[in-house]
N, C-alpha and C positions, 0 to 999 in steps of 0.2 A: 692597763696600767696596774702595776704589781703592789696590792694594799689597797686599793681601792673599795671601799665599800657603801651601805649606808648611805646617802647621803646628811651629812651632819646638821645641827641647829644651824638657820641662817638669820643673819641680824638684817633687818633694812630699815631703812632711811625712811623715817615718815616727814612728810617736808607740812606744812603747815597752808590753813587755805592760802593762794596767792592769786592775783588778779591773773587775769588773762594772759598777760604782756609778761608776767614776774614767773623766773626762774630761779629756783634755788638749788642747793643741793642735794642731790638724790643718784646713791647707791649701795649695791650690795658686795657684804662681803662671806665667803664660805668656805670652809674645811671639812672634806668628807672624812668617815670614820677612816683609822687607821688600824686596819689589822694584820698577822703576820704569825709566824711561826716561831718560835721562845730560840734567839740566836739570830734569828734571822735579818736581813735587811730591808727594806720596806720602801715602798714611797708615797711622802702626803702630799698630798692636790691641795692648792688654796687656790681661791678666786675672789676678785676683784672687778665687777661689772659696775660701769656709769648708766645707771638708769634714766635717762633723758633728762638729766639736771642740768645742772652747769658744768662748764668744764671745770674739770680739776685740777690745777695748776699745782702741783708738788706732793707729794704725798709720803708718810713713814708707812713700814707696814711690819708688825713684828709678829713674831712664831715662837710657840713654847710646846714643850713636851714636859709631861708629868717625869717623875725622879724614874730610874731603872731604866729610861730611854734617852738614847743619844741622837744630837742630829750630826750627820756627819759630811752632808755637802747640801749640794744644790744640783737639780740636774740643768745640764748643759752651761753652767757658771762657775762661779768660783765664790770663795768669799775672802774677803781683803784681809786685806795684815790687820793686828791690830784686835782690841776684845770693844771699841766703841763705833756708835754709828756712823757711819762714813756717810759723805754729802751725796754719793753716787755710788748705790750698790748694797752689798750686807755685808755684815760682818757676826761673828759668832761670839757673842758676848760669855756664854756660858754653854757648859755642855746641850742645856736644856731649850737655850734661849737663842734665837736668832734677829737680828734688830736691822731692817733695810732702810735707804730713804732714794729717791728719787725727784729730781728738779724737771722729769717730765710732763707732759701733761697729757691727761686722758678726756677727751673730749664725749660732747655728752651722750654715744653711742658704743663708745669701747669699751674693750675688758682685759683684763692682766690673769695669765694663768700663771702660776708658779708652785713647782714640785720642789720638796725639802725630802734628801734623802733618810731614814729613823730608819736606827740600830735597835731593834729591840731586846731583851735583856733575857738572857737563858736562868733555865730553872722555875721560872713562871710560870701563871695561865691565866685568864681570865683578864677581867676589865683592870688597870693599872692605873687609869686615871684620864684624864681628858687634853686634848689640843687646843690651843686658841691662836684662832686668828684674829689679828687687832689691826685697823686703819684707819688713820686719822689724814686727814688731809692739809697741808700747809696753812691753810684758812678755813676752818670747820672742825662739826666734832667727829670724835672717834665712832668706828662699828666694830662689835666684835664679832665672833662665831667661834661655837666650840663642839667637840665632835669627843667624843671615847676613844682610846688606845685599848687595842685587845689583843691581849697576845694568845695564839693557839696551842695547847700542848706541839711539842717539836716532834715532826713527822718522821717516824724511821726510815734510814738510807733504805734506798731497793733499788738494789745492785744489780749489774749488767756485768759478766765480764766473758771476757773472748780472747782466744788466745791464737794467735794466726801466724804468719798469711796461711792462711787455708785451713781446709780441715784435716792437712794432713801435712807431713814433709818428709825431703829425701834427701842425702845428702852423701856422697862416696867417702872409704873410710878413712879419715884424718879428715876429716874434711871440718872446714870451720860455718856455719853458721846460726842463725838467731829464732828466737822465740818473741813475738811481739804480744803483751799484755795490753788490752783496754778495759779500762774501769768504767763504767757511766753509772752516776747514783741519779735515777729517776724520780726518788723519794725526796725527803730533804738531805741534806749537808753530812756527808760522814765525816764526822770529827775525827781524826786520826784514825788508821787501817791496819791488819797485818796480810801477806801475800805469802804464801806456801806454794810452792812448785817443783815436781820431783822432776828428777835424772832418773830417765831410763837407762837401759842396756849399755850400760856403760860410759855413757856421754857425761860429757865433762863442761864445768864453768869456767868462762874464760874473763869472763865483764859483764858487765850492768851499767846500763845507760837510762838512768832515770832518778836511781839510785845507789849511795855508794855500797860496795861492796867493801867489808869491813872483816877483821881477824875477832875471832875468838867460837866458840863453841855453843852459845845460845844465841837467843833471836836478840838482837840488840834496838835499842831505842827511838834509834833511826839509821836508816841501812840494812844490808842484808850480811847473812853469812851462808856459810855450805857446812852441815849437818847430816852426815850418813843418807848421801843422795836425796835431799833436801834442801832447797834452797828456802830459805827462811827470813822474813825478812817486814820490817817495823815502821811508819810512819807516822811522825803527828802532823802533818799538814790537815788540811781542810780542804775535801772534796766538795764543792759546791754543786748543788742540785741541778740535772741538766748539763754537767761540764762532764767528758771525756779527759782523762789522762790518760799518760803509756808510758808504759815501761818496757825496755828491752835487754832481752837475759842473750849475752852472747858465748856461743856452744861450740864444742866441739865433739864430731864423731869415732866413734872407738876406732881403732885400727880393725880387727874381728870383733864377731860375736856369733852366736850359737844361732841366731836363724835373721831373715830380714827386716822382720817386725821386731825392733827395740822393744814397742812395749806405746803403751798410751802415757803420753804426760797430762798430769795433769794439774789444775792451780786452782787456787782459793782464795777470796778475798774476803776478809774479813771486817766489820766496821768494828771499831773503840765503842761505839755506840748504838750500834746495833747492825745488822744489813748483813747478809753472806751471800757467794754467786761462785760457783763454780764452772770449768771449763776443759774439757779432756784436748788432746791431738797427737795423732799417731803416728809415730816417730820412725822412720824406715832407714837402712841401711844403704845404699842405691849400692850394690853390685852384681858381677857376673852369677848368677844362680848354677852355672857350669861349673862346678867345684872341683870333680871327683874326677882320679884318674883310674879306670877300671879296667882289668884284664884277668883272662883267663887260660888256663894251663893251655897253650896253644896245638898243643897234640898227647893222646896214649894211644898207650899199644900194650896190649897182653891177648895170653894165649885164650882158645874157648872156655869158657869157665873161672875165667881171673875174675878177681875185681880192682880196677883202677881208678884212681883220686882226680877230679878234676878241683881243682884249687883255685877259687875266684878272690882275687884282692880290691880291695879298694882303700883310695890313698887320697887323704882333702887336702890339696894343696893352695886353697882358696881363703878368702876373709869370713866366711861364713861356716857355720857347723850347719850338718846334717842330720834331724831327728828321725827319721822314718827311713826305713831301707828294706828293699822286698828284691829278692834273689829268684829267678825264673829262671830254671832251666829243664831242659827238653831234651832227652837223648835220642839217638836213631833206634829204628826196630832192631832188635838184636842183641839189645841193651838192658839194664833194669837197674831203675835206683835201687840199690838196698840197704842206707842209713845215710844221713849227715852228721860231720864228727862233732861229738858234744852236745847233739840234740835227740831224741825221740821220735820218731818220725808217726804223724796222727793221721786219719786218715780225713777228707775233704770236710766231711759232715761236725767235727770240733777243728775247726780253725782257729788255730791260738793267736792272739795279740802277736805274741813273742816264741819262735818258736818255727816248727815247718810240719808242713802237709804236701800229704803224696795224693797228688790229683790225679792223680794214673800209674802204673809202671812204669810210663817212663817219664812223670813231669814232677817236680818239686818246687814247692812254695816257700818260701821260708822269707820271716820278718825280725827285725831289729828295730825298736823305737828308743830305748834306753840302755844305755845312756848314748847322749849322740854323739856322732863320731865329729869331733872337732878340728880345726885349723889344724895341720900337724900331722893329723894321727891315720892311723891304718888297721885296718881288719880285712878275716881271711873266713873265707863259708870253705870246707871241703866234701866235697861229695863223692861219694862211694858209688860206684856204677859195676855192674857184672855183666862180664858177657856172657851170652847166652851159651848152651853148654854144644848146641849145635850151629854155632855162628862159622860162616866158613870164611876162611881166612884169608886178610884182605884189607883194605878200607869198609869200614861197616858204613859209617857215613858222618856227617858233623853234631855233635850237639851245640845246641843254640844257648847263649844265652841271654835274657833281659833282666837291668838291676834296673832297679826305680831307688834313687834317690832325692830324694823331696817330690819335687814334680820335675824331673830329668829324668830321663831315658837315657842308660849306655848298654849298647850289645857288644856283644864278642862269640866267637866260634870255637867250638874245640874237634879239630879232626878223631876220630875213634879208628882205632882199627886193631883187627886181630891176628893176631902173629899167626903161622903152622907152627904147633907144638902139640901135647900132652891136654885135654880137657879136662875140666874139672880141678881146676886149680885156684891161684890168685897169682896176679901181679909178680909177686914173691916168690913162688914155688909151686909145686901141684900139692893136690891132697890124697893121693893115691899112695899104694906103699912106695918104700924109699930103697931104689937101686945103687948096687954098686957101682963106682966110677970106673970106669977100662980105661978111660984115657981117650982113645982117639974118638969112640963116642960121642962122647960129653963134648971134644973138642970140637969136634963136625959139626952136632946143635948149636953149640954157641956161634960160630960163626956164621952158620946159616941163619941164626936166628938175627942175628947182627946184620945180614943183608938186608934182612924182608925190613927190619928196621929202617933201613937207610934210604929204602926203593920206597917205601910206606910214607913216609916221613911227611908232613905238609905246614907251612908257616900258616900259624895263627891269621886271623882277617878281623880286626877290632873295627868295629861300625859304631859310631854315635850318631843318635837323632834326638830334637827337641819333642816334648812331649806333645 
C-alpha cells in the first residue's frame, strides 16, 4: 500500500470492570504514518476494529490532514455531493477534512478498513503535521488516533528512453515511415520534459503523433518544431513514475543519398525537473547496392612499340553514392603498363589512399575515395599500356579488368592486339625518323593496316559478379 508506514498512535477503548454477563463498548481505532514524495500522491490506511464489545449500531468517522495536504478521494468510493455529513457515506467538508457517517453495524468481531487518497504538497520535506482519525459511535464516546505526514525531498525522474521498433530501420527511397519514442521515468514524476531528435541523411518530418507539430523556429512550449535537422520539441504534462508514454515522429526517406547508412538518429529526453535518457537507431536506406554501370575500351590495337589507352568508365545511375572505388587491371604478357593519366604511378611497397600502384608490369591498382561518385555522375581511369617492342603481330590476348565499387564487383575485358607495322612507336606514329610519303606506299600500309584491324577486331565481354 503506497504511504504506508510507521504504524501510528492507536487510541483504545478501555471499558470499565463489568460483571460477567455485562458488555460494553470496546474498540479501536488507527491511522498509520503517511509519508510520500513532495508532489506526490499517497495513501492513508485507517482502521476501525470492534474489540469484543458490543455491537456498534451506527457510527461517524472523520479524517483530517494538517494544512499543505489535500485529500482528494477515497479508494474504491466516492464521496457525495455536498461539503456536510451525509447519513450514508463521506463527504469532503474541507480540503483538509473529510466527515463519514454510517447506519451500519459492526458486530462485536469486525473491522472497517478505509484508505483516504493525500495530495501532498511540493517544495517541502520533513514532518508537516499530523492525521487524525476520530470515531465516535451513534451511542458512545469518541476514539481518536493520530499519526505524522511526512513528506520526502521529491525524487529525481530516471529516465528510460528507447527509440524503436528495433535497433535499427530500413526503409526504400521515398519511402514513408516512423520513429517510435518511449519515455518511462522509474524515479519520481517528470514534471514537464523537452525531446531532441535529429534527421539523418536527408530524411524528412512528415507528423507527430503524440504531439503537435507546430510553425516557428525555436522549441515552443508545448509541441514540436524542425530546426536545421532537429526536431525539437516541449512539454508541461506530468510523467508520472512507473508510466511509459510514446510519441511517434512520422518520416520520410530521401530519394538518394551518398551511401546506405543515413547515419544513427538519435533522441534525448529531457526532465523540467531533472532526469536525461538518451537513445541512438540506425537509419538505412533499403536499396539495390548494384549502382554502377562499368565498361571498358572493348578492344586496341597498335603496332610493336605503341602505347594504347584502355579507358575505363563508370557511370551511378542508382539512389545511392559510391565512396570507394579500386580499378584492377591486368594486361597480357606482351604488354606493360606505363602510366595512368593524371596520376603517378608508385610502386606496391607505398600504396596510396588515393592514387595507383603498379603491382607488376603488367597489373595496376588504383583507388578513388573522395569525393564519391554520386547519383548522376561519371568518371574515367585511362591507362597507358605499351606493346612490347618484340610482340608479334596479332591478338596479344585480353586484359581483364576488376572495379570494386563499394562492396560490388564489376569486370569487363579488353581484347589487345598488335598490328604489322614499324616498332617502336605509339598508337599515333613511330618514333623512328620520319619518311617521305611516295603515295602508293603509305597507301598500301594504310590499307593493310585497316585489314588486320578489321580480321583483329573482337566485341568487348562485360561480366558482372556479386562480391
Amino acid at each position: 500500500m503506497a504511504g504506508a508506514g510507521l504504524i501510528g498512535a492507536t487510541a483504545l477503548g478501555l471499558a470499565a470492570p463489568a460483571a460477567a454477563d455485562e458488555l460494553t463498548l470496546d474498540f479501536i481505532v488507527d491511522v498509520q504514518e503517511i509519508s510520500g514524495y513532495a508532489g506526490g500522491t499517497v495513501e492513508a490506511y485507517t482502521y476501525l476494529e470492534n474489540d469484543r464489545g458490543l455491537d456498534i449500531d451506527g457510527w461517524s468517522a472523520d479524517f483530517t490532514v494538517p494544512d499543505g495536504a489535500t485529500i482528494t478521494g477515497i479508494v474504491g468510493g466516492e464521496f457525495a455531493d455536498g461539503a456536510e455529513r451525509p447519513d450514508e457515506g463521506c463527504a469532503l467538508v474541507t480540503p483538509q477534512r473529510a466527515e463519514c457517517h454510517t447506519n451500519a453495524t459492526l458486530g462485536h468481531t469486525g473491522n472497517v478498513e478505509t484508505l483516504f487518497e493525500v495530495a501532498l504538497p511540493a517544495g517541502v520535506s520533513g514532518v508537516i503535521g499530523a492525521a487524525t482519525y476520530t470515531v465516535t459511535p451513534d451511542e458512545g464516546e469518541a476514539r481518536t488516533a493520530e499519526a505524522d505526514v511526512t513528506v520526502l525531498e521529491a525524487l529525481e525522474p530516471d529516465l528510460v528512453a528507447t527509440l524503436g521498433p528495433g535497433f535499427e530501420i530500413a526503409a526504400p527511397p521515398g519511402a514513408a515511415f516512423d520513429q517510435i519514442l518511449e519515455v518511462t521515468s522509474l524515479g519520481g514524476d517528470m514534471v514537464g520534459g523537452s525531446i531532441d531528435l535529429s534527421l539523418v541523411g536527408g530524411v524528412t518530418l512528415t507528423g507527430i503523433t503524440g504531439l503537435d507539430l507546430v510553425d516557428g523556429a525555436t522549441r515552443p512550449d508545448e509541441g514540436c518544431v524542425v530546426v536545421d535537422a532537429q526536431v525539437l520539441c516541449h512539454t508541461d504534462a506530468t510523467l508520472a513514475q512507473g508510466v511509459t508514454t510514446e510519441v511517434t515522429f512520422h518520416l520520410r526517406m530521401p530519394e538518394t543519398a551518398e551511401r546506405s547508412k543515413l547515419g544513427d538518429a538519435t533522441v534525448t529526453v529531457t526532465g523540467d525537473n531533472g532526469g536525461k535518457a538518451s537513445d541512438t537507431q540506425a537509419v538505412y536506406l533499403d536499396a539495390d547496392p548494384r549502382v554502377l554501370d562499368v565498361t571498358a575500351t572493348p578492344s586496341v590495337a597498335g603496332a610493336a612499340g605503341d602505347v594504347v589507352e584502355i579507358v575505363v568508365d563508370a557511370a551511378n545511375g542508382g539512389p545511392l553514392g559510391v565512396a570507394s572505388r579500386i580499378v584492377d587491371l591486368v594486361v597480357p604478357d606482351g604488354a606493360t603498363i606505363v602510366g595512368v593519366e593524371g596520376y603517378e604511378l608508385v610502386d606496391e611497397s607505398t600504396w596510396p589512399d588515393e592514387g595507383c600502384a603498379l603491382l607488376s608490369p603488367q597489373r595496376v591498382e588504383c583507388a578513388r575515395t573522395s569525393p564519391p561518385l554520386l547519383t548522376g555522375e561519371a568518371e574515367q581511369w585511362t591507362v597507358q599500356v605499351r606493346l612490347d617492342d618484340d610482340a608479334t603481330p596479332g591478338e596479344l590476348g585480353v586484359a581483364q579488368l576488376t572495379y570494386r565499387g563499394g562492396d560490388e564487383f564489376y569486370e569487363a575485358e579488353t581484347v589487345v592486339t598488335v598490328t604489322d607495322g614499324a616498332g617502336g612507336g605509339t598508337a599515333s606514329g613511330g618514333d623512328g625518323e620520319e619518311l617521305p610519303d611516295t603515295g602508293a606506299g603509305s597507301t598500301a600500309a594504310v590499307m593493310l593496316a585497316a585489314a588486320l584491324l578489321l580480321a583483329g577486331g573482337a566485341a568487348m565481354t562485360l561480366r558482372t559478379r556479386r562480391a
